[in-house]
C-alpha positions, -999 to +999 in steps of 0.1 A: +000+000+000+014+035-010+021+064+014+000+095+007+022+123-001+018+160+002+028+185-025+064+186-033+086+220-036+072+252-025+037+264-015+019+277-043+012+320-044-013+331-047-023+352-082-029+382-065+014+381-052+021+369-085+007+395-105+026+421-081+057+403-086+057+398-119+066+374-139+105+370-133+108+334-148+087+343-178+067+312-174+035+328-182+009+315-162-027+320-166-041+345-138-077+318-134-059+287-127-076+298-089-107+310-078-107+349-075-130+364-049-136+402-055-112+422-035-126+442-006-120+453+024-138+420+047-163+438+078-144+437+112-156+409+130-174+417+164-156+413+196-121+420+184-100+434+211-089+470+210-053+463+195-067+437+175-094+463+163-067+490+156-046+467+138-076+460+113-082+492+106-052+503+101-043+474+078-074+458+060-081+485+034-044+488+019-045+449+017-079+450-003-068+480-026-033+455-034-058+431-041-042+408-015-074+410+009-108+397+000-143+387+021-135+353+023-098+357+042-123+374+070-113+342+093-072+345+085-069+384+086-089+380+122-065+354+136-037+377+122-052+407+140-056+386+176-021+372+171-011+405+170-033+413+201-017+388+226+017+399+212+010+437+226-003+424+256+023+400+263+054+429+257+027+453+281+026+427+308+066+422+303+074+457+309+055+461+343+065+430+355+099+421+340+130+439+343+154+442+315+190+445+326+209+474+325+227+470+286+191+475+272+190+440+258+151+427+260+158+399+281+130+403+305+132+378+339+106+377+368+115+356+398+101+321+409+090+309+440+124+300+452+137+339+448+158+328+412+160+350+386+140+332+357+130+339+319+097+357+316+069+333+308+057+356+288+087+358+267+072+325+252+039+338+247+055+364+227+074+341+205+049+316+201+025+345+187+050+364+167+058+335+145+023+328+140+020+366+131+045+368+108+038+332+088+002+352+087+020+386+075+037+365+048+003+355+037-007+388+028+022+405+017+032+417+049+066+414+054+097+428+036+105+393+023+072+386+006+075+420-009+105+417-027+101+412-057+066+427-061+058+455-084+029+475-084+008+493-113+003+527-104-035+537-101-051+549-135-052+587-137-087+597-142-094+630-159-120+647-145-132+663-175-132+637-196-154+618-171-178+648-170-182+641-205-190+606-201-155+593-220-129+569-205-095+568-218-107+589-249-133+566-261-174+573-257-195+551-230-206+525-250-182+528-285-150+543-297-142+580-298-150+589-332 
């Protein structure tokens, strides 16, 4: 009986990266080999947190104008945003309770039961969640890593007199420009 095997090499991108990438291999692939939801900015869920809320807004309509953000990545953008919660609250709680030494580095301690200096739990917490956060932020073109590479088309320049005479691009609504 054979093994079931998972997809070899690396994780597929999505079009969306692609397209803002370019095509750097000059493979040409077609841009529907995946579904496509329309891009737009996905409602904030109810209940966020307030970091987690500030996060979203701050975020969620550049990732839907890129394209890179759609209605249906509602349940991954909100994990992103509470990842990013418990990391604020975790580096909060570590700098009332901790104490960073003296050189500035950001190893925070607390002390045990038995009066010994120990690493932060929190310190965990804060790792645990970052990584999460930033194999999200990778997702959705977040980091500085998944942006190399990626190009993007400036936005058309509309001309507001042209539009006030019902042309786009020098052509009539509904024909060519004659």
């Amino acid at each position: 009986m054979a093994a079931a095997m998972g997809l070899r090499g690396p994780r597929p991108q999505p079009t969306a990266v692609r397209e803002l990438r370019g095509d750097p291999g000059k493979r040409g692939r077609p841009a529907d080999e995946e579904p496509r939801p329309e891009p737009a900015a996905p409602k904030m869920p109810r209940g966020l947190p307030r970091e987690a809320r500030a996060f979203w807004r701050r975020y969620a309509d550049g990732l839907a104008r890129l394209g890179l953000l759609t209605e249906v990545d509602t349940p991954a953008f909100t994990l992103m945003a509470m990842h990013w919660q418990v990391c604020q609250d975790a580096m909060r709680s570590m700098a009332v309770e901790g104490k960073a030494p003296a050189g500035g580095a950001l190893e925070l301690t607390t002390e045990d039961e038995d009066g010994l200096e120990r690493k932060h739990p929190l310190l965990q917490v804060l790792r645990d969640n970052s990584s999460a956060f930033l194999r999200y932020a990778a997702h959705f073109g977040m980091s500085p890593s998944a942006r190399a590479g990626m190009r993007v088309e400036p936005p058309a320049v509309v001309d507001p007199y042209e539009v006030f005479l019902g042309r786009k691009n020098g052509r009539e609504n509904g024909g060519a420009h004659e």
